[in-house]
Backbone as a printed PyTorch tensor [residue, N CA C, xyz], in Angstrom:
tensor([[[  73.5190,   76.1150,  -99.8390],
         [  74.2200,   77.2300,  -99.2660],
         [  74.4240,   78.3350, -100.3150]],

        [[  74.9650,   78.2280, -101.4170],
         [  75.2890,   79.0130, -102.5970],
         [  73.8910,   79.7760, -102.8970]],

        [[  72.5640,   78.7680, -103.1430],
         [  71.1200,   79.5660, -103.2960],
         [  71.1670,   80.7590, -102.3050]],

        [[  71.0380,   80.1370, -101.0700],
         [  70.7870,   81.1890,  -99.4450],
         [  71.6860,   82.4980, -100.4210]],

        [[  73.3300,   82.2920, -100.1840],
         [  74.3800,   83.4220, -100.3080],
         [  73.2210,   84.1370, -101.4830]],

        [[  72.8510,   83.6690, -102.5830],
         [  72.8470,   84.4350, -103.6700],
         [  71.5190,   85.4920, -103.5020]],

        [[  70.6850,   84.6460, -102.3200],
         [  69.4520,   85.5120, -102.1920],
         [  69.3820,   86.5910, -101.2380]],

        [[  70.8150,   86.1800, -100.4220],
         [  71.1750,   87.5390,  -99.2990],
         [  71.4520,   88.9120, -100.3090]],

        [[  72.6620,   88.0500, -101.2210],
         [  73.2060,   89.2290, -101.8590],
         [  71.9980,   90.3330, -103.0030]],

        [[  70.8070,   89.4090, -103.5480],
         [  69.8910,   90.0940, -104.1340],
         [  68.8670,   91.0000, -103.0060]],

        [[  68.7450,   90.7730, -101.9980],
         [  68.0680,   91.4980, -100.7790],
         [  69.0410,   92.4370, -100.3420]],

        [[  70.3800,   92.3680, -100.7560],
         [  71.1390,   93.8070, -100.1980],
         [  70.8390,   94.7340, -101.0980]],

        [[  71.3910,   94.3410, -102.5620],
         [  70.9960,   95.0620, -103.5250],
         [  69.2510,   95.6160, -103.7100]],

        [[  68.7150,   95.0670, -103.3280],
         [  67.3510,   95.1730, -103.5500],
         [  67.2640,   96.7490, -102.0180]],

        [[  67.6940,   96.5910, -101.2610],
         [  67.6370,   97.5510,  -99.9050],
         [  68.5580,   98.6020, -100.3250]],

        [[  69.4750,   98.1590, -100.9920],
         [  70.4920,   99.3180, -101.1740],
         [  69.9270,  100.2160, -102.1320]],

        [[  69.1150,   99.6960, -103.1590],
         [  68.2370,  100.5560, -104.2360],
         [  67.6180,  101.0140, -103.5960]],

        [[  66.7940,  100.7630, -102.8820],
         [  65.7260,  101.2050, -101.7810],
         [  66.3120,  102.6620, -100.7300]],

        [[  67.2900,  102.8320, -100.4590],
         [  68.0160,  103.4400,  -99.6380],
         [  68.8810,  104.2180, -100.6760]],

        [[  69.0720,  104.1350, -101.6280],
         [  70.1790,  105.2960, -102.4870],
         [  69.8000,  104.8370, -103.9540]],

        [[  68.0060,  105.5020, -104.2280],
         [  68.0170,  104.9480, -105.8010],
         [  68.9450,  105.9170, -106.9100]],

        [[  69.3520,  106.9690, -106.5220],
         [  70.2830,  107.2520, -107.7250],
         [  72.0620,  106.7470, -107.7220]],

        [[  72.2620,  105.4700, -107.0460],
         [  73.1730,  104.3830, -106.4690],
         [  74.4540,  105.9920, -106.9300]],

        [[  74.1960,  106.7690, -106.0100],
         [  75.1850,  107.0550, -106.0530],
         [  76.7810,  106.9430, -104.9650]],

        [[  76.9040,  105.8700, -104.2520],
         [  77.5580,  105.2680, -103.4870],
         [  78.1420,  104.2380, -104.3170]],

        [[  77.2890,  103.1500, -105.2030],
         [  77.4400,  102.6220, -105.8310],
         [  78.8970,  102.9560, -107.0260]],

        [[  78.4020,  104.1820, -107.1150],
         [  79.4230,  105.1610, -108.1200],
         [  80.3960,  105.1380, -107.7630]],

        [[  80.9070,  104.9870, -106.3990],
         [  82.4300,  105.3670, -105.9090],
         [  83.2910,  104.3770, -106.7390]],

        [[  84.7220,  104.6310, -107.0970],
         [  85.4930,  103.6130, -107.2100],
         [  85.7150,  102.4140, -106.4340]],

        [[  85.6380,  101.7940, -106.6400],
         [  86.2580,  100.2160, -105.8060],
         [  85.1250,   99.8200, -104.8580]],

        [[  83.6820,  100.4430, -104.8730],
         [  82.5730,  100.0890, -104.7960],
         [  82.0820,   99.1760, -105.3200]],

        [[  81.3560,   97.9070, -105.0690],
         [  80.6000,   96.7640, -105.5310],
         [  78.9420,   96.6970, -104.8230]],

        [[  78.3480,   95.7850, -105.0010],
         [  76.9630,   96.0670, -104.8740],
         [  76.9270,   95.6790, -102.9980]],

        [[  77.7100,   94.5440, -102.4550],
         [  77.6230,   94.7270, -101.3840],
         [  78.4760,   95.6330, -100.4430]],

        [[  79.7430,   96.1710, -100.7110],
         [  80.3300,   97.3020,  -99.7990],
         [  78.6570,   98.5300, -100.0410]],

        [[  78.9020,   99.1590, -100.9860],
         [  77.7720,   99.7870, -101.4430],
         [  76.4620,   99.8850, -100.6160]],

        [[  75.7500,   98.6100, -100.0710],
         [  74.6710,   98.2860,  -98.9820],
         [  75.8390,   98.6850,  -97.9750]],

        [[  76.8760,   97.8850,  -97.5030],
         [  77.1410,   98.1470,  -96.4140],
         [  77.6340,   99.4990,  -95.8270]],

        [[  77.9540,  100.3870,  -96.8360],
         [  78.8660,  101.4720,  -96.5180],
         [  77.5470,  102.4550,  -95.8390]],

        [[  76.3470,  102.5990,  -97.3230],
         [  75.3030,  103.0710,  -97.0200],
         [  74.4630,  103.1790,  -95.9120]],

        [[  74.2410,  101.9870,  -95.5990],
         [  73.6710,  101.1640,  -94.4620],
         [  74.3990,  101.3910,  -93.1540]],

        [[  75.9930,  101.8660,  -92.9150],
         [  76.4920,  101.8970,  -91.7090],
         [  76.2750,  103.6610,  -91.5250]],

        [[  76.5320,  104.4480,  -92.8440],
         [  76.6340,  105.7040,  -92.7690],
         [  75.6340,  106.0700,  -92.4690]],

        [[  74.5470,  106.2640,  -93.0670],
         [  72.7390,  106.6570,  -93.0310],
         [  73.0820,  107.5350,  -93.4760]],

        [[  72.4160,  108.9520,  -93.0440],
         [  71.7970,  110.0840,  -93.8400],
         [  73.1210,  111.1440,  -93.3930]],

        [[  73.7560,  111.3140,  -94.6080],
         [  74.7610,  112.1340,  -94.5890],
         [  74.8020,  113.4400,  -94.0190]],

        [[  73.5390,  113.6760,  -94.2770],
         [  73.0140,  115.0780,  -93.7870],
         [  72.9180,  115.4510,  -91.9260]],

        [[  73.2460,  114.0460,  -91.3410],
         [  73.4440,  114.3610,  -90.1110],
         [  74.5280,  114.6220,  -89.7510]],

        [[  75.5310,  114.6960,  -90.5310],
         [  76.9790,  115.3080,  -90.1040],
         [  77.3960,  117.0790,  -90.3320]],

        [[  77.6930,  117.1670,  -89.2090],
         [  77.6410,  119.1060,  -88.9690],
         [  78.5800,  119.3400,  -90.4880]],

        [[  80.0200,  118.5070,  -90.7630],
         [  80.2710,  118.7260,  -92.2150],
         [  81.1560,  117.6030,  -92.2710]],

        [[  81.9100,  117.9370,  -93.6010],
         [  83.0420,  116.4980,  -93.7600],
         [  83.7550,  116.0700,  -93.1140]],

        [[  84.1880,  116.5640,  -91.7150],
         [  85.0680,  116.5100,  -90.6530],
         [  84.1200,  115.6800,  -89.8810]],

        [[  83.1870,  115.7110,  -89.6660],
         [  82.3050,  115.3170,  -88.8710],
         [  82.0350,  113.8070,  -89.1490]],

        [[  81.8140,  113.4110,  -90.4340],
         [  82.0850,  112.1100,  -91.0060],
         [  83.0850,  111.1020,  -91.3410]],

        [[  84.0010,  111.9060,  -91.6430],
         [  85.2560,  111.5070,  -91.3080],
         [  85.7500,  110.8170,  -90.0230]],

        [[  84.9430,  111.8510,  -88.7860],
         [  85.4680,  111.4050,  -87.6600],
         [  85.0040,  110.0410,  -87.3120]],

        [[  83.3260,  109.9410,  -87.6680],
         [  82.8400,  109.0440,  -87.5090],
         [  83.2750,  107.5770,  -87.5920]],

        [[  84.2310,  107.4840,  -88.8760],
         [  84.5110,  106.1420,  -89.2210],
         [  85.7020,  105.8820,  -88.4700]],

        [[  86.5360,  106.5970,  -87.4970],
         [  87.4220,  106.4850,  -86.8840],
         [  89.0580,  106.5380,  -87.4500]],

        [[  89.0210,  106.9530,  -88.7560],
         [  89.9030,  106.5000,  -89.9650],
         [  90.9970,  108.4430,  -89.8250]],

        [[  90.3630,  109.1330,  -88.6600],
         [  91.2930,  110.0150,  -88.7570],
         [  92.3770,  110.0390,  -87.8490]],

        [[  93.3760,  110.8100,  -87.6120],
         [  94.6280,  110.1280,  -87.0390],
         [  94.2100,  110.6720,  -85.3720]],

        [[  95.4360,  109.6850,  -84.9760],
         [  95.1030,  110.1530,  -83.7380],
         [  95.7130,  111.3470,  -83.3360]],

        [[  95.6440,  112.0050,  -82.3690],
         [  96.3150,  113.4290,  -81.7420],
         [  97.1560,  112.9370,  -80.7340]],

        [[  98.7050,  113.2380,  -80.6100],
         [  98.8180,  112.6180,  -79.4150],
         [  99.9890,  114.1890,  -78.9630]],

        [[  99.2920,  115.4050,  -78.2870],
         [ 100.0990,  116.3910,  -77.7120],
         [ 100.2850,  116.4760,  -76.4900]],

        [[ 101.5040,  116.9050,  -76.0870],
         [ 102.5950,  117.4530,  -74.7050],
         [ 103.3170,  118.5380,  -74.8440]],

        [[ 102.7370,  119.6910,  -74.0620],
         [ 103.5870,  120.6720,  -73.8230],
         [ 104.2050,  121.1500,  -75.5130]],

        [[ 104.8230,  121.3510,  -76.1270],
         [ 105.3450,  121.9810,  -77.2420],
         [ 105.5540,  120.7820,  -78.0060]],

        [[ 104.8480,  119.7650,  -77.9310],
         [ 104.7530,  118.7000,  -78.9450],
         [ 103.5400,  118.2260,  -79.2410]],

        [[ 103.5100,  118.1200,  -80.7080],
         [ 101.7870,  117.3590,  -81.3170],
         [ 102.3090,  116.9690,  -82.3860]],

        [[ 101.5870,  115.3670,  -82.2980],
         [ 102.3250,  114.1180,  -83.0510],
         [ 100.7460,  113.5670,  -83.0980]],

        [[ 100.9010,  113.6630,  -84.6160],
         [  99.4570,  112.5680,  -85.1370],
         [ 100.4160,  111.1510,  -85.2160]],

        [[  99.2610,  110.3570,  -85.1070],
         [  99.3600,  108.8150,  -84.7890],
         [  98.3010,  107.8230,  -85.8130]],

        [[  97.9160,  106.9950,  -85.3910],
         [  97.3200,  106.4170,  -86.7020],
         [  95.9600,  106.2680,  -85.9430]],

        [[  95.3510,  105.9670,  -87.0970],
         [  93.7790,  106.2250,  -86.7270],
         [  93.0780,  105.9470,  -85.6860]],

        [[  92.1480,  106.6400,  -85.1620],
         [  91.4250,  106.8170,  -84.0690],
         [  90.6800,  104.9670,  -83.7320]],

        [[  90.6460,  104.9490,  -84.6490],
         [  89.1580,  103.7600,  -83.9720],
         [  88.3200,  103.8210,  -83.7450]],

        [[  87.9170,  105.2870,  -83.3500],
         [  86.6540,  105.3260,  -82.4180],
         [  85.5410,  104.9790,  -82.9570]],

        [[  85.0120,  105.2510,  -84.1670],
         [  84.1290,  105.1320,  -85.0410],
         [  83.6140,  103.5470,  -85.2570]],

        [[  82.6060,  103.6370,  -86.2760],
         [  82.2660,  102.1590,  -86.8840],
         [  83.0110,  101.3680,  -87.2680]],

        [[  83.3330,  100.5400,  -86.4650],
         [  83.8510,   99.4010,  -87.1360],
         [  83.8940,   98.3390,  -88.6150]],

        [[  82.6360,   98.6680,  -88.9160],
         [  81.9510,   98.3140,  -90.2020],
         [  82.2810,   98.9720,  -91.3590]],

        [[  81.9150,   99.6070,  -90.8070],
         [  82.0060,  101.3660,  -92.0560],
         [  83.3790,  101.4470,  -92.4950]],

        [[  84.0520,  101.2840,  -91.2750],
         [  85.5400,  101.2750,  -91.4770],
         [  86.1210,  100.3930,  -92.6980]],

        [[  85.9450,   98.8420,  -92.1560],
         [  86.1250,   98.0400,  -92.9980],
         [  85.7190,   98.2090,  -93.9200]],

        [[  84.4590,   98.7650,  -94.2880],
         [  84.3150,   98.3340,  -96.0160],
         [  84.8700,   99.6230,  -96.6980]],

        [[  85.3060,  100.7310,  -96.1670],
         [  85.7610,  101.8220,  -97.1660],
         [  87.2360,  101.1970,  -97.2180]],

        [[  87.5590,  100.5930,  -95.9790],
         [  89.1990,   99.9810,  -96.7430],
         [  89.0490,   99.1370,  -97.5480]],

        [[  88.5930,   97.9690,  -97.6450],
         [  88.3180,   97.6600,  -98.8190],
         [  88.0070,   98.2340,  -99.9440]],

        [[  87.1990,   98.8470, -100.0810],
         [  86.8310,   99.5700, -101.0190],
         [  88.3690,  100.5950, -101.4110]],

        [[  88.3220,  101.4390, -100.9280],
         [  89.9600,  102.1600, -101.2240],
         [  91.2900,  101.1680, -101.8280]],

        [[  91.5060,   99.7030, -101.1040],
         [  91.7810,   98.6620, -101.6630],
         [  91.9460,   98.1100, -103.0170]],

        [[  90.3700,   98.1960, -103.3830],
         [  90.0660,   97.9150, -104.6460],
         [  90.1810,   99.4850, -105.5640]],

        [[  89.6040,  100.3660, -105.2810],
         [  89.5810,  101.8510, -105.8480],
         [  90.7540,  101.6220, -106.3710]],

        [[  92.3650,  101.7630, -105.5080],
         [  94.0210,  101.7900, -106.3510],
         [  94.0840,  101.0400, -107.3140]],

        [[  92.7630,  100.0330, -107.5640],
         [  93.5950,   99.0000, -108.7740],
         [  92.8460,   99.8510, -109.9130]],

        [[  91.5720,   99.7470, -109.7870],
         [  90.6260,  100.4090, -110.8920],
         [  90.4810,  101.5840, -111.2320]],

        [[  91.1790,  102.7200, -110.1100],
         [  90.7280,  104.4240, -110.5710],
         [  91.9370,  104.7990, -111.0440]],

        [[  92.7030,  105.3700, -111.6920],
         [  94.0240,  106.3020, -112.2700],
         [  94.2790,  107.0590, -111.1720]],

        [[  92.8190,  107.6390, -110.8200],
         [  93.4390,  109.5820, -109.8910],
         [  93.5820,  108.8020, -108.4420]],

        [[  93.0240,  107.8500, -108.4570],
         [  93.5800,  107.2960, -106.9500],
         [  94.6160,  106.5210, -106.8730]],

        [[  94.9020,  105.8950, -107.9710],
         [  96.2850,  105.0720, -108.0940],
         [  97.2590,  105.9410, -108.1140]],

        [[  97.1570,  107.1050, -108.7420],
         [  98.5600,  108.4060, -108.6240],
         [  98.9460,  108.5970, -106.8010]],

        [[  97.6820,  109.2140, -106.4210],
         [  97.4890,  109.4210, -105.0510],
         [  98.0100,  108.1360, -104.0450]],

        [[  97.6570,  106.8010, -104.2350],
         [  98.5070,  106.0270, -103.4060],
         [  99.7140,  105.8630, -104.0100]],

        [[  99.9990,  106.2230, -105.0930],
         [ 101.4610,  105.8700, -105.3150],
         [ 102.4320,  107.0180, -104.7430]],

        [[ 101.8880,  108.2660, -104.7410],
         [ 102.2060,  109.6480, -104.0770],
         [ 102.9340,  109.2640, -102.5030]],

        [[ 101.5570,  108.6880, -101.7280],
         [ 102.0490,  108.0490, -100.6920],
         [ 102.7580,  107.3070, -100.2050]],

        [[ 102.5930,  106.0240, -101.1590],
         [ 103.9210,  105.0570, -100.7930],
         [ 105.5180,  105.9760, -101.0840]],

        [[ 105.3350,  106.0760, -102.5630],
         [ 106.8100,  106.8300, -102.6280],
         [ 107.1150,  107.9880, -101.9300]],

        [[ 106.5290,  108.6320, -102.3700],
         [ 107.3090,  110.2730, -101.4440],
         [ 107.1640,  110.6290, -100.0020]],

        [[ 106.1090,  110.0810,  -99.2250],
         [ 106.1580,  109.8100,  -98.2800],
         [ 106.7930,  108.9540,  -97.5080]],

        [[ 106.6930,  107.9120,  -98.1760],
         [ 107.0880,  106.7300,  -97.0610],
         [ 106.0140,  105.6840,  -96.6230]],

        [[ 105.0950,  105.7210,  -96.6430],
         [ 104.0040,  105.1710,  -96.2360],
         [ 103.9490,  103.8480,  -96.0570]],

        [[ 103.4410,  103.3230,  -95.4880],
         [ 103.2700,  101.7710,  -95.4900],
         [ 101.8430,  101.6280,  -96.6690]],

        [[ 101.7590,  100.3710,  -96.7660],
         [ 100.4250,  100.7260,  -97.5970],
         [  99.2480,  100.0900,  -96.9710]],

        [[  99.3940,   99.8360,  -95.6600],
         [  98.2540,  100.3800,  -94.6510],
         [  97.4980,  101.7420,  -94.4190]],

        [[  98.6140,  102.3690,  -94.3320],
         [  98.5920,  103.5150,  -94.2190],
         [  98.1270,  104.1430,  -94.9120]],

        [[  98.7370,  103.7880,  -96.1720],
         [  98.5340,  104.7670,  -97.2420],
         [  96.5550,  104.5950,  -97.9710]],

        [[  96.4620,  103.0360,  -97.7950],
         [  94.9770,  102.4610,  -97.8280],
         [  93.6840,  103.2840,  -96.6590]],

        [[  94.4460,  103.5170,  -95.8660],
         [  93.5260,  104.5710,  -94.8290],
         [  93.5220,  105.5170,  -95.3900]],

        [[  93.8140,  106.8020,  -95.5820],
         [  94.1830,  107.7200,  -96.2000],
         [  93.4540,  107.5510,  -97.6630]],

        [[  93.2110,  106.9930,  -98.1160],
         [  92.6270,  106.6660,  -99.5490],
         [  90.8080,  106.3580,  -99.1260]],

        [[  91.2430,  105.7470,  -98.2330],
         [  89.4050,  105.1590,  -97.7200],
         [  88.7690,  106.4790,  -97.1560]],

        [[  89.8150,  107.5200,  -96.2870],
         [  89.4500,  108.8800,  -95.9030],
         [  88.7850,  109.6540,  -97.0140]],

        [[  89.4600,  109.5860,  -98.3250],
         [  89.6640,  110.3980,  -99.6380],
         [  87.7320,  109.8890, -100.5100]],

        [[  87.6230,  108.0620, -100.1410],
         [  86.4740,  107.7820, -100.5480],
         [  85.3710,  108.4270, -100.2010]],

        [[  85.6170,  108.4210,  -98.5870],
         [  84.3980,  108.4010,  -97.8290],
         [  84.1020,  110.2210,  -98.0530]],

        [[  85.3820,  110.9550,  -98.3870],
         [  84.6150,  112.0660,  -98.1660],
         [  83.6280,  112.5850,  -99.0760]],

        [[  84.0320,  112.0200, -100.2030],
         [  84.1220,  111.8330, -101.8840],
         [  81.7280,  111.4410, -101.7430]],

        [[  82.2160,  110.2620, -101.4990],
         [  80.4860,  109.5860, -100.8880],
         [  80.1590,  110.7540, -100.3750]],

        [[  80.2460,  111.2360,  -98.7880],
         [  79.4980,  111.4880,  -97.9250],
         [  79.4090,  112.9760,  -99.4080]],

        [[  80.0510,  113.7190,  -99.4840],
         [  80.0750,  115.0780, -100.1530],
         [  78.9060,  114.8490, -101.6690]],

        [[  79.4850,  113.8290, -101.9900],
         [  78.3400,  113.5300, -102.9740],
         [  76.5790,  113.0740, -102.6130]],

        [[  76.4580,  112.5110, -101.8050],
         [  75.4790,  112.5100, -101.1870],
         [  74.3990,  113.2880, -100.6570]],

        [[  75.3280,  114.3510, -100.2590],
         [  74.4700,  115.4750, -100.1570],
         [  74.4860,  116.5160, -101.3670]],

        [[  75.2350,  116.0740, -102.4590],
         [  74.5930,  116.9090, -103.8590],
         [  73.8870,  116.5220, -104.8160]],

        [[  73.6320,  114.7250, -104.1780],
         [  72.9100,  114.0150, -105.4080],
         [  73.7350,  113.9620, -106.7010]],

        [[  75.3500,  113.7810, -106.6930],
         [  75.8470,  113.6320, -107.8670],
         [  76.8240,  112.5130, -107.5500]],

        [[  77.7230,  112.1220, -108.5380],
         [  78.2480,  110.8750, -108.8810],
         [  79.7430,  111.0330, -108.5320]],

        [[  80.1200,  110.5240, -107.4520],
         [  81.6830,  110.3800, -106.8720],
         [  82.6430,  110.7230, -107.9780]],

        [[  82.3620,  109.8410, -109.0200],
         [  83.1820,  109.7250, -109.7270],
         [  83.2840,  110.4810, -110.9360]],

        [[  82.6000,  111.6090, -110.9040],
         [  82.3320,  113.3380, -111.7770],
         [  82.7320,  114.0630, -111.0420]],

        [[  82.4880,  113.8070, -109.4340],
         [  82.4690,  114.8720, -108.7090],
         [  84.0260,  115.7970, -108.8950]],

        [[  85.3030,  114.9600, -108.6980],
         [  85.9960,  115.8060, -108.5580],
         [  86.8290,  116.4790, -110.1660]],

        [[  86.2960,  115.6030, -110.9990],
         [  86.6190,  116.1020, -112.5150],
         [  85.8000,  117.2690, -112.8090]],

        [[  84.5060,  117.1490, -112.2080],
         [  83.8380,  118.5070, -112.9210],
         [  84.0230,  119.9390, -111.8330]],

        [[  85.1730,  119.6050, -111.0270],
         [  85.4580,  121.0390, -109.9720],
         [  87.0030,  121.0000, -110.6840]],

        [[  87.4930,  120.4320, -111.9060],
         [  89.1080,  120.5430, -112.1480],
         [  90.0090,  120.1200, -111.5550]],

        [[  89.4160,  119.0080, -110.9150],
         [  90.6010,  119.0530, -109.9940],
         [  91.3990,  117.4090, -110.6850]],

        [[  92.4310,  117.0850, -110.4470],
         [  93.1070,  116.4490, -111.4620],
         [  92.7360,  114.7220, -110.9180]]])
């Protein structure tokens, strides 16, 4: 059983090179070699999204809308999207708070000053990944430059 597992996991990696050789997905924080296949693999070609809103929506991870008459109340995430995709950017965002600084500030932002649950606050972070990927993707550069070399903290 352990052989099988180990030869799945070299055939993801082996497809995931195949599908993003400058692994720049790979690059994201709290990325590993199989979220990485899977994230890739659920998203496809970034370039089919009209823009970052558009991808976003996809994974279902944006809030819901819920308006009446002189009231509009976001709610928690849509669903609508991939189920897959979903899962592995939470995970991934998951893992990102332990290993990145600028994302550990950012969920800590959330839990404390907000209030957040850290469900919540883990959605919201997986939002922050995915846009991070999809945006990098279409510049051919590395998640994890991307937002240091625009200044941003």
């Amino acid at each position: 059983m352990s052989e099988q597992i180990a030869l799945l996991d070299r055939r993801i990696k082996d497809l995931y090179t195949e599908a993003d050789p400058d692994r720049i997905v790979l690059s994201a924080p709290g990325v590993g070699d199989i979220l990485a296949g899977q994230i890739m693999g659920r998203l496809g070609d970034p370039h089919r999204f009209a823009n970052l809103a558009a991808a976003r929506s996809f994974t279902g991870l944006i809030p819901r809308q819920n308006s009446s008459g002189l009231t509009n109340q976001a709610g928690g995430p849509t669903k609508r999207g991939d189920a897959c995709l979903r899962a592995a950017l939470f995970q991934a965002a998951d893992r990102a708070r332990l290993v990145d600084p600028q994302i550990a500030a950012r969920y800590q932002r959330l839990m404390c000053e907000t209030g957040r649950h850290h469900t919540s606050a883990t959605c919201t972070i997986a939002t922050v990944l995915l846009t991070r990927i999809v945006s990098c993707l279409r510049q051919k550069v590395s998640p994890t430059n991307s937002e240091t070399s625009r200044g941003r903290p």
